[in-house]
C-alpha positions in Angstrom: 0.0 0.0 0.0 1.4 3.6 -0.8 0.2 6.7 1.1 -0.5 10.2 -0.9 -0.7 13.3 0.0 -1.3 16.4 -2.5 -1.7 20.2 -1.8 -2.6 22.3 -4.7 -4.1 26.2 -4.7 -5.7 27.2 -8.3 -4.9 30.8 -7.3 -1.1 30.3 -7.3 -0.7 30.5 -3.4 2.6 28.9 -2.1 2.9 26.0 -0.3 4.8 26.0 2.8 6.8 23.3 2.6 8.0 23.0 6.4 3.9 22.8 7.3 4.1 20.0 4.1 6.7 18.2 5.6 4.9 17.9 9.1 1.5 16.6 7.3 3.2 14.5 5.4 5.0 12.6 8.0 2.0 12.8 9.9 0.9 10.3 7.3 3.5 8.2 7.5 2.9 4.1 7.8 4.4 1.9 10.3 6.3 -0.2 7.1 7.9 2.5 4.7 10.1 1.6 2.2 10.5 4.6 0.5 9.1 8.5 1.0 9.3 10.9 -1.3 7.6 14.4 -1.8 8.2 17.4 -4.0 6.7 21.0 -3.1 7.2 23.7 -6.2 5.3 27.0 -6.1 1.5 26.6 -5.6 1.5 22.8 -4.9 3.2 19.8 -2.8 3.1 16.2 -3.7 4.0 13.1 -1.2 4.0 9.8 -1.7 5.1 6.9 1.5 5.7 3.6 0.0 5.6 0.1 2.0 7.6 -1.5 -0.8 6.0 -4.9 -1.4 6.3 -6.2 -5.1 9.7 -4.8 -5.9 11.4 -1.9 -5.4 8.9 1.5 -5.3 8.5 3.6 -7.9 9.5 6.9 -7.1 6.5 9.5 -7.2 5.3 12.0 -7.6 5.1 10.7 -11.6 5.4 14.1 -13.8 5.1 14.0 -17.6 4.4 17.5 -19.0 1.5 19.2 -17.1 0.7 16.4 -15.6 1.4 15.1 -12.3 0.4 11.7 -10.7 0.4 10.3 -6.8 -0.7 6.8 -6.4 -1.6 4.1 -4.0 -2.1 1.5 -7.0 -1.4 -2.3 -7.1 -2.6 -3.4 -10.9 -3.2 -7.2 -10.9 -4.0 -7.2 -15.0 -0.9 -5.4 -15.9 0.0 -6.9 -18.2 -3.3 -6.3 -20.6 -2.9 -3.1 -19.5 0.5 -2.7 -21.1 0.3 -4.5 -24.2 -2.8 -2.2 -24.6 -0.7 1.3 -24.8 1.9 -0.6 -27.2 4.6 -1.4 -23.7 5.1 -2.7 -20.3 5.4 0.5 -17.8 8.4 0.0 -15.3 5.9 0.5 -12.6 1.7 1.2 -12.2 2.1 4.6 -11.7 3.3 4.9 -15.1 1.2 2.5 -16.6 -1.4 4.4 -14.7 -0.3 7.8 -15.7 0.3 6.6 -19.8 -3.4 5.0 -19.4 -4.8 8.6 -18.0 -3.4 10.2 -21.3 -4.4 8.2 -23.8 -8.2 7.7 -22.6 -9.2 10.2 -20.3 -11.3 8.8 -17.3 -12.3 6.0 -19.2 -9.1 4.8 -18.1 -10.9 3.5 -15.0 -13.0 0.5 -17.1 -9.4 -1.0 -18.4 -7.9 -1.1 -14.9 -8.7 -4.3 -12.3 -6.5 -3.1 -9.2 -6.5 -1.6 -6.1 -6.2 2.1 -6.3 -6.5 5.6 -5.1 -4.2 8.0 -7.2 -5.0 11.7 -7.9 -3.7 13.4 -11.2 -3.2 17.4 -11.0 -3.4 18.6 -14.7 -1.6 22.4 -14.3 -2.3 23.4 -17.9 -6.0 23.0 -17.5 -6.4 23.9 -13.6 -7.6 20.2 -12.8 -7.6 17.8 -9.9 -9.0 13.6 -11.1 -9.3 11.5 -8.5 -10.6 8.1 -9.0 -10.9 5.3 -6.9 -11.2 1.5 -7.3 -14.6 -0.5 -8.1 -14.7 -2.0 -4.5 -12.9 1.0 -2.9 -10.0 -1.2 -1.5 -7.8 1.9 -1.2 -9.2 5.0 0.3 -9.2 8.2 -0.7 -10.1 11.6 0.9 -10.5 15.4 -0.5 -11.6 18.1 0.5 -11.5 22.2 -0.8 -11.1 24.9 1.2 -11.4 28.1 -0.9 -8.4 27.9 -3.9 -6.8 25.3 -1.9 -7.6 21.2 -2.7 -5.7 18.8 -0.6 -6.1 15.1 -1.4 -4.8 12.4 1.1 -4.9 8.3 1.4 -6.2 9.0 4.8 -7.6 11.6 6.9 -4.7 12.2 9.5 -2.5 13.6 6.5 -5.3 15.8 5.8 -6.2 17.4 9.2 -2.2 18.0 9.9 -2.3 21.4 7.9 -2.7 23.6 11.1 -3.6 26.8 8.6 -7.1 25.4 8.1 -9.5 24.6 10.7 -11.1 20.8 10.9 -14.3 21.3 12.7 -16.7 18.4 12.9 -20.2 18.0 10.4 -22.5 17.9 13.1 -24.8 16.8 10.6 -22.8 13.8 9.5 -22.6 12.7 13.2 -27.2 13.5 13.2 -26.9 10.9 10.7 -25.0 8.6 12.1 -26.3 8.6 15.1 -30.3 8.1 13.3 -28.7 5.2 11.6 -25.4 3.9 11.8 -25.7 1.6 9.1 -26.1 4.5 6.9 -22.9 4.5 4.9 -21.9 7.9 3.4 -19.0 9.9 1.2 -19.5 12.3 4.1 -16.9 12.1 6.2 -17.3 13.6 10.0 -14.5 16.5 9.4 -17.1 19.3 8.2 -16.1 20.0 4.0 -13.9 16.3 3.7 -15.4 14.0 1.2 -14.5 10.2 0.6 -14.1 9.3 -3.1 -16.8 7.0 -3.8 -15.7 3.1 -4.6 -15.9 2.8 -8.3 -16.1 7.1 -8.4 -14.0 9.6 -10.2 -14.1 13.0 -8.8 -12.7 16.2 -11.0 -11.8 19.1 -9.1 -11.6 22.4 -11.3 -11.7 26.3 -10.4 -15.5 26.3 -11.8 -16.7 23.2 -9.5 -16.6 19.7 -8.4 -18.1 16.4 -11.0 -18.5 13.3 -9.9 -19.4 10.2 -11.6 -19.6 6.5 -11.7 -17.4 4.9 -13.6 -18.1 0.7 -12.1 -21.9 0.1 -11.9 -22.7 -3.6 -10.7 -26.3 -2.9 -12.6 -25.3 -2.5 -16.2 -23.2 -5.7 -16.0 -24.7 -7.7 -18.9 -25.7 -11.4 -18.4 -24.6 -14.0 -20.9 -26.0 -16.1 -21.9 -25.1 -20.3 -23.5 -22.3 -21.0 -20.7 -23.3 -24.4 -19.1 -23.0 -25.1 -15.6 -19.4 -26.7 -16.0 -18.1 -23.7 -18.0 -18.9 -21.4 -14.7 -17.2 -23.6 -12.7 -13.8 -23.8 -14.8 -14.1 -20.5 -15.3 -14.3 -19.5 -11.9 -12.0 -21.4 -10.3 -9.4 -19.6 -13.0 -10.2 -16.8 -12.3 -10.4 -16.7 -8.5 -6.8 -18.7 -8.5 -5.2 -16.2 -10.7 -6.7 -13.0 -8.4 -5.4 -14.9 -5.0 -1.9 -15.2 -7.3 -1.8 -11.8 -8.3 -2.1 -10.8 -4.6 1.0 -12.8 -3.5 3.8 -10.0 -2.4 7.2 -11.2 -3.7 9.1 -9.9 -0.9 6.7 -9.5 2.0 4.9 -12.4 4.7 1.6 -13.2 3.7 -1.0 -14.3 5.9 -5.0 -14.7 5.6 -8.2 -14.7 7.6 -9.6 -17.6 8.6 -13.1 -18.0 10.3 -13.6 -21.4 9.2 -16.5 -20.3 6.7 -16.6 -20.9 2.9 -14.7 -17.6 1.5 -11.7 -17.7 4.3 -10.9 -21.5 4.0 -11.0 -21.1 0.5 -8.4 -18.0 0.3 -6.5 -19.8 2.8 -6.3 -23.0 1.0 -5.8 -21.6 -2.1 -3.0 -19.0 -0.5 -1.3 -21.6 1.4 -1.2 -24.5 -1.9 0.0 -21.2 -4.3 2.9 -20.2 -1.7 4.2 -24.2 -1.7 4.6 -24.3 -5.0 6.5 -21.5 -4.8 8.7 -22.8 -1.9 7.2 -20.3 0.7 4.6 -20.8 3.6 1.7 -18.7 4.6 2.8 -16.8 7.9 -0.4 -17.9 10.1 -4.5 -18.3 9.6 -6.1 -15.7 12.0 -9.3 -16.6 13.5 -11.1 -14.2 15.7 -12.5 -17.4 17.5 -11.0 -17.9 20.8 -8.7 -21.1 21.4 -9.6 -24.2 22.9 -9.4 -23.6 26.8 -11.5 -24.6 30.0 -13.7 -20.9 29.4 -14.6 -22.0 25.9 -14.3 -26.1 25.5 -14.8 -27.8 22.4 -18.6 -27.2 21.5 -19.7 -29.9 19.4 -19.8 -30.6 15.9 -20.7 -27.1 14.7 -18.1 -25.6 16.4 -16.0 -23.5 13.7 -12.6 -24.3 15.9 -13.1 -28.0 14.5 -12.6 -26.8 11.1 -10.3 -23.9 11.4 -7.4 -26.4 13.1 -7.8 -29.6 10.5 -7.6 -27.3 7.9 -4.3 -25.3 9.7 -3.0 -29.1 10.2 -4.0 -30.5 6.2 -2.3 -26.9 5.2 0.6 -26.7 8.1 -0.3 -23.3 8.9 0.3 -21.8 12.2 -3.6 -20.7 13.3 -3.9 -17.8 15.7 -6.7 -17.7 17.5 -8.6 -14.7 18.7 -7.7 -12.8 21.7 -10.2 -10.0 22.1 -11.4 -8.5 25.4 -13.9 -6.9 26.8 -11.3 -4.1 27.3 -11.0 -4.1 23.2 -14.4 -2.1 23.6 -12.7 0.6 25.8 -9.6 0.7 22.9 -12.6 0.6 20.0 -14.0 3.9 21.8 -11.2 5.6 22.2 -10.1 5.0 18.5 -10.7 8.5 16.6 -13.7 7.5 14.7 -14.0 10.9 12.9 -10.5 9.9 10.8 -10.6 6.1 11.0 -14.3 5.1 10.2 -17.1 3.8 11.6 -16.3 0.2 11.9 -17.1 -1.4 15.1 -15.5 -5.0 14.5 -13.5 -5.4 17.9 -12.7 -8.8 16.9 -9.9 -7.8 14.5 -8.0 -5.3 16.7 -5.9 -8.2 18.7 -5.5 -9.4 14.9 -3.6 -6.2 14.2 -0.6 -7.1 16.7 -0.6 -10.8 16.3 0.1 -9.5 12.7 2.6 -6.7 13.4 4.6 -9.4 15.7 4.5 -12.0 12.9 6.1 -9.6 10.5 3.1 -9.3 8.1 3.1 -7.4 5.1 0.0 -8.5 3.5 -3.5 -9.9 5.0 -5.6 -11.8 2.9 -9.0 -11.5 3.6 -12.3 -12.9 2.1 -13.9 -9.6 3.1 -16.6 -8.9 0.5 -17.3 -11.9 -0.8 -20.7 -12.9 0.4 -22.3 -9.7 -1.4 -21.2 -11.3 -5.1 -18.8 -13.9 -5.2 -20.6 -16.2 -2.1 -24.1 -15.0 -2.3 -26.9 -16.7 -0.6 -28.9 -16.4 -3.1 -31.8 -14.1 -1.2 -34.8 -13.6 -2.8 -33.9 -16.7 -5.5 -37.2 -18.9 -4.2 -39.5 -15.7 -4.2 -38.2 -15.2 -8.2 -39.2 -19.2 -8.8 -42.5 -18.5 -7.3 -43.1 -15.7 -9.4 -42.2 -17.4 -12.5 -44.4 -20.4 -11.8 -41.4 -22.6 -11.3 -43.0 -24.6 -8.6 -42.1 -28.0 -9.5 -38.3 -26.8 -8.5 -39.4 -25.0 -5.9 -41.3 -27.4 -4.3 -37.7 -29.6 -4.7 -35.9 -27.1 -3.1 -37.7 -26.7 -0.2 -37.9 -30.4 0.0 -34.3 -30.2 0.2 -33.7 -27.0 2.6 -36.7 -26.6 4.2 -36.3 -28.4 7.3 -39.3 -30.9 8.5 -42.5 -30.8 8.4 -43.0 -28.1 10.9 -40.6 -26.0 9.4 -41.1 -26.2 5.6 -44.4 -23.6 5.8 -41.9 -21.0 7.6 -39.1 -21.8 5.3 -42.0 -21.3 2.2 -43.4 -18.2 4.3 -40.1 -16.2 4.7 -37.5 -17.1 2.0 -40.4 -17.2 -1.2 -43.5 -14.8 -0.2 -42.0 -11.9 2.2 -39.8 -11.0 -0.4 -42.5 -10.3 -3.2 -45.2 -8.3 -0.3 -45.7 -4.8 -1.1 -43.2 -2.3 0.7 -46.2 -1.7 3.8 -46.7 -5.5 4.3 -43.0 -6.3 3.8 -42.5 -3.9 7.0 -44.4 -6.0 9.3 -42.5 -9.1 8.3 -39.2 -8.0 7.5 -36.5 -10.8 8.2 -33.7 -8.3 8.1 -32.5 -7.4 11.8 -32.1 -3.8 12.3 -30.2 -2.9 15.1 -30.6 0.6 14.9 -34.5 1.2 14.4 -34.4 3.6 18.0 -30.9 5.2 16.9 -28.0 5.5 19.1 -29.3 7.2 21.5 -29.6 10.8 19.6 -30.4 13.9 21.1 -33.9 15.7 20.5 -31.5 18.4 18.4 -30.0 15.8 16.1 -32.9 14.2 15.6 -34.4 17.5 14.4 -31.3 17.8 12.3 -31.7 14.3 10.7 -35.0 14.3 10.3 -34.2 17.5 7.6 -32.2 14.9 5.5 -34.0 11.8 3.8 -32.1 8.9 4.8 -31.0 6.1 2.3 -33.4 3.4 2.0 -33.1 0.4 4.1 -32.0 -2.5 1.9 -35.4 -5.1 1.2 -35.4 -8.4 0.3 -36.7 -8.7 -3.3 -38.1 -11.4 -5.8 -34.7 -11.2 -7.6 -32.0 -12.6 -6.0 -30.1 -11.0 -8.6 -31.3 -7.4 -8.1 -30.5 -7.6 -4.6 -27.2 -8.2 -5.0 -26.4 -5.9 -7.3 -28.5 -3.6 -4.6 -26.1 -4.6 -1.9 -23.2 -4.2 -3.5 -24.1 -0.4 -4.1 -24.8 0.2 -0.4 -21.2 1.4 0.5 -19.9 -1.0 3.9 -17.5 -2.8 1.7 -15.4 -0.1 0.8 -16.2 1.5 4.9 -14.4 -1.2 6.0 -11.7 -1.5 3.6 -10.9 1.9 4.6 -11.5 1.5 8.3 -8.8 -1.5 8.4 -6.7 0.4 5.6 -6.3 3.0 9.0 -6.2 0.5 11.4 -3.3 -1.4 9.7 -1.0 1.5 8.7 0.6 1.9 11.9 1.4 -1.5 12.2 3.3 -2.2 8.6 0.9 -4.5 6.9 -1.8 -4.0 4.2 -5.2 -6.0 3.3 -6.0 -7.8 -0.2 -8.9 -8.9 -1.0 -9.0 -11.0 -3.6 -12.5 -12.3 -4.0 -14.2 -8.9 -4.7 -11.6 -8.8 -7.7 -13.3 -6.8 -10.7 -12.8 -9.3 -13.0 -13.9 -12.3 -10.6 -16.8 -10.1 -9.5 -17.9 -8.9 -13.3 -18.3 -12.8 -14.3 -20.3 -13.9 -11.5 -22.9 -10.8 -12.2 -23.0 -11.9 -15.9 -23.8 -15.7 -14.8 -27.4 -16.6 -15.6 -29.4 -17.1 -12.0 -30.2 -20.3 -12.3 -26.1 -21.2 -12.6 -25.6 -18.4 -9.7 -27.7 -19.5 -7.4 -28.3 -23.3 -9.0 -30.6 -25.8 -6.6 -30.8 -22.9 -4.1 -28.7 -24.2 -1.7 -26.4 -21.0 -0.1 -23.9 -20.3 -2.5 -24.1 -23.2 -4.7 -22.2 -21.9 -7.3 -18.5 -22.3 -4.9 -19.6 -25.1 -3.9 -19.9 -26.4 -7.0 -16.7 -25.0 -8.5 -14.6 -25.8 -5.4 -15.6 -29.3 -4.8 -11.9 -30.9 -4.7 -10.9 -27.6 -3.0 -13.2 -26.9 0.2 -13.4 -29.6 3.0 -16.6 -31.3 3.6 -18.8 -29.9 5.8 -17.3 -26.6 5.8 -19.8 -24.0 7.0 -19.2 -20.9 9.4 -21.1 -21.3 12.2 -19.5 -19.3 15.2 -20.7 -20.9 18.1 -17.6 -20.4 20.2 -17.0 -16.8 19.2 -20.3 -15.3 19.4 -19.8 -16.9 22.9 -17.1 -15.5 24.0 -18.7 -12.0 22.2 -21.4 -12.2 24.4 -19.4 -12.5 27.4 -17.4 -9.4 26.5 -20.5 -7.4 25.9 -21.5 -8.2 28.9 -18.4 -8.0 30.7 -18.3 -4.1 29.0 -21.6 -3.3 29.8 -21.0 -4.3 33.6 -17.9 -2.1 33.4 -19.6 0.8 32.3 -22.4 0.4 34.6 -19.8 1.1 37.3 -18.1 3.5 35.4 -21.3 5.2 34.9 -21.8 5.5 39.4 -18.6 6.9 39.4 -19.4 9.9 37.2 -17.8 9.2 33.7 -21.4 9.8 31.8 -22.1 13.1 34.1 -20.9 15.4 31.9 -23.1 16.4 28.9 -22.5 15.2 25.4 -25.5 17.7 23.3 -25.4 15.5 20.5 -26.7 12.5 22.7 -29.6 12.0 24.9 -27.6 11.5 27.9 -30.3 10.6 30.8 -31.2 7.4 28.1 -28.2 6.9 27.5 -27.0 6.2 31.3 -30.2 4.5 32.0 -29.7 1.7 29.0 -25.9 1.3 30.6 -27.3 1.1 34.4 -30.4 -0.8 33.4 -30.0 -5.1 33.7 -29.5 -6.6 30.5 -32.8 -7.4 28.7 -33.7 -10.9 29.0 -34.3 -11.6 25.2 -31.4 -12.0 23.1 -32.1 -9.8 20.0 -33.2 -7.1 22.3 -30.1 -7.2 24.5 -27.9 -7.0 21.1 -29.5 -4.1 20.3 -29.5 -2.1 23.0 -25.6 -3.2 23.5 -25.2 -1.9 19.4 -27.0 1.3 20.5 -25.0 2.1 23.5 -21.6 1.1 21.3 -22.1 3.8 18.8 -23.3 6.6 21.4 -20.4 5.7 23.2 -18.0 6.1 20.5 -19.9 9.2 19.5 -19.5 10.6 23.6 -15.7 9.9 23.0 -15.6 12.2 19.8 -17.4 15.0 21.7 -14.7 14.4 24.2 -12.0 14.5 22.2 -13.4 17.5 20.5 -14.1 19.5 23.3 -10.6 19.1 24.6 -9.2 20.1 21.6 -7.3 17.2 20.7 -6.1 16.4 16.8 -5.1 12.9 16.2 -1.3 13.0 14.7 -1.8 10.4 11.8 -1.3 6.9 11.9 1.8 6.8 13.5 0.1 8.5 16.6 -1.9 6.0 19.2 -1.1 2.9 17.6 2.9 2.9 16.4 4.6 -0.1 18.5 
């Protein structure tokens, strides 16, 4: 992963370049090969490189007027190349060449991870463009004749001649809906480029545009069955390949579910053959102890160790606390994102301890590549298929008891009209009550229509399409982009590759989503790959979740009679807010997970205020976390 930064003022104002040099360190990655910057007049260019796949190319990349930063990995290179007429010596170039000859339409020839910004000085331009899955993040923000563009937000907020106020309305939102995923970020005037967006920045204005829409994706039509599956199975091998750092320790995610095992297995077989060994398998389950004993045949432990044993792969088991929710709050949520996974921040320095430079991760996956299939019984019934229906649910539905609430939820809720589907929605919503908002940010929300809340459909394929729109893939992307910075490694992800992704969308439904059993078509292509039985089913984790959540909630209850929630927070509603934390835990499950989700966020949100009011301006990713 590379880290830019870029300054540029259309009115020819100068840079300072001591105040460039402090942002730009601020920025700086736990891993850097290589750092270089360049401020000339009226703009300042920095790029930090953690130099995996060879030795880093030195930016910023100028050709004529035009200047390049970016934090690219190209994994189809070489079609890229042979398309301009040459291999590049690195993907900035091939980048930069690719900008010139096509314009923005660039963007449909590359399948990568990128962020990069070009600054075009003859025409008094600013493109930024960002990959289809938003892998790499990318920030930018304008502040009169100034533009400043940075890989993550800590860069950004370092200039000390600007001030970086929150958007109280971003944090309304938030707090109405955390689930609500945004461009917004909460630094009042800071926008995120959009996953599969390009953004041009000019004197006149801002444009911003699409360039990677999941909807217009064609479906072909005469590949059989068989064809899918070899097809696949290239493709998915080749993007886990491309992914493989020459010079850098490599190790995966592994929850003991279909998309980990299978970038694990695939990962660990690849590296063998190359006469290298995956660093480790990390699990966020916890290990096998007297607190959490073997749980039976569903529990995900089972599969995660035979498959570290088949494999010889060190596993590393989870070793979150309740405490991790203290460390989760404290995090600066206004420049990291909104991800709440606790789970993964003992992951962070099990990896910085191994030495890791990349993280595989099957992140993503169950939107496109793994889908379920929702909605796939509701299209059958609609199409009078009911012969196969009636043989799927003889096949999935359970017994006899269950097979009228198997028919009920999974083939007619999804085709009731929007006011029916309400009452019997099967989607949980943990946030229907908000997190706990004040009555003046729930005035200031309720000025703002909120996005609409994702409904099963008739069309299994619709709604994935749908899902993929909504925005938490590339939230967390960026999210762990921060969170791994300061500790030298980077995240891949290679089953929401574009190419790998683009083929499954143009796959007929009935190959996509086949007899209707959950994600029949990986099944199907990795057979000889994927051990029988393998199915995630978290029974041990979501125990020892439970017991931190509780464990956290009793903490803050006495936290709470000692005084800590006193002070007022006027973007909560703070006497709910300490009732919920000194009320018992409600006896019903779902209802206890909510109010636990609620209290998280407000929480989080109580922090920010705190931090805010005291001033405080978080140094970059180096800051908190730098071993």
């Amino acid at each position: 992963m590379g880290f830019i930064l870029g300054r540029v003022s259309f009115e020819g104002r100068p840079v300072d370049a001591a105040a460039f040099a402090r942002a730009f360190d601020a920025l700086r990655p736990g891993r850097c090969a290589r750092s270089d910057s360049l401020v000339a007049g009226a703009s300042g260019y920095g790029h930090h490189a953690m130099g995996m796949g060879g030795a880093p190319a030195t930016q910023p990349l100028q050709e004529g007027a035009l200047t390049l930063l970016a934090d690219a990995r190209l994994y189809n290179r070489a079609d890229l190349a042979r398309a301009l007429g040459g291999a590049g010596p690195s993907d900035a170039r091939l980048i930069l060449d690719a900008y010139r000859r096509w314009g923005p339409e660039c963007l449909a020839r590359m399948n990568g991870d990128f962020g990069f910004a070009i600054h075009d000085r003859d025409r008094g331009e600013i493109f930024l463009a960002r990959d289809h899955i938003g892998a790499r993040p990318l920030f930018w923000t304008r502040r009169g004749d100034t533009v400043i563009f940075a890989t993550l937000l800590p860069g950004m907020v370092a200039f000390d001649d600007f001030d970086w106020p929150l958007d109280e309305l971003r944090i309304a939102r938030h707090l109405r809906n955390p689930h609500e995923f945004l461009l917004e970020s909460f630094v009042a005037g800071v926008e995120n480029v959009g996953p599969g967006h390009w953004v041009r920045i000019t004197r006149a204005g801002v444009t911003r545009q699409r360039w990677w829409n999941p909807g217009a994706i064609a479906q072909r039509s005469g590949i059989t069955r068989a064809a899918a599956h070899e097809e696949l199975r290239a493709l998915t091998d080749a993007a886990v390949r491309a992914r493989l750092p020459a010079d850098a320790a490599v190790g995966a995610h592994f929850s003991g579910g279909i998309d980990s095992t299978l970038v694990t297995t695939l990962a660990a077989r690849q590296l063998h053959d190359q006469g290298r060994a995956l660093t480790a398998a990390y699990t966020w389950s916890p290990p096998l102890d007297a607190a959490y004993p073997d749980m039976g045949d569903r529990d995900e432990r089972r599969v995660i160790a035979a498959q570290c044993a088949a494999l010889d792969v060190p596993a590393r088991f989870g070793a979150s606390s309740a405490q991790d929710y203290e460390a989760l709050a404290a995090r600066p949520m206004e420049l990291q994102g909104t991800v709440d996974l606790i789970d993964e921040l003992p992951v962070l320095d099990q990896a910085r301890t191994d030495g890791l430079g990349v993280m595989l991760s099957g992140w993503g996956a169950d939107e496109v590549f793994s889908s379920h299939g929702a909605g796939h019984l509701a299209w059958m019934l609609r199409r009078g298929k009911l012969r196969t229906l009636l043989r799927m649910v003889r096949r999935h539905g359970g017994g006899p008891r269950q097979v009228p609430a198997f028919v009920w939820n999974k083939a007619v809720v999804p085709l009731l009209p929007d006011a029916l589907y309400r009452r019997f929605d099967p989607i949980t919503h943990l946030y229907s009550a908000g997190a706990f908002p004040s009555q003046a940010m729930k005035e200031q929300a309720a000025r703002y229509a909120g996005k609409p809340a994702i409904r099963l459909r008739g069309d299994a394929d619709a709604f994935m399409r749908n899902v993929v729109l909504n925005g938490h893939i590339g939230e967390r992307m960026a999210s762990w982009a921060a969170w791994s910075a300061p500790h030298g490694f980077e995240y891949r992800y290679p089953l929401t590759d574009r190419r790998v992704m683009e083929f499954v969308l143009s796959l007929p439904p009935v190959i996509r989503f086949g007899d209707g059993l959950p994600r029949a078509l990986i099944r199907g292509s990795f057979r000889d790959v994927l051990p029988e039985g393998v199915k995630k089913a978290d029974v041990a984790n979501e125990k020892k979740r439970q017991d931190d959540r509780m464990a956290w909630w009793r903490s803050l209850a006495r936290d709470a009679d000692a005084g800590r929630f006193d002070p007022d927070c006027p973007w909560l509603d703070m006497p709910a807010l300490r009732a919920a934390i000194r009320q018992p835990p409600p006896e019903e499950a779902m209802a206890r997970i909510k109010t636990f989700a609620r209290m998280v966020e407000a929480i989080r949100i109580h922090e920010m205020y705190r931090r805010q009011k005291a001033g405080c301006r978080a140094r970059g990713p180096a800051s908190a976390d730098r071993p």
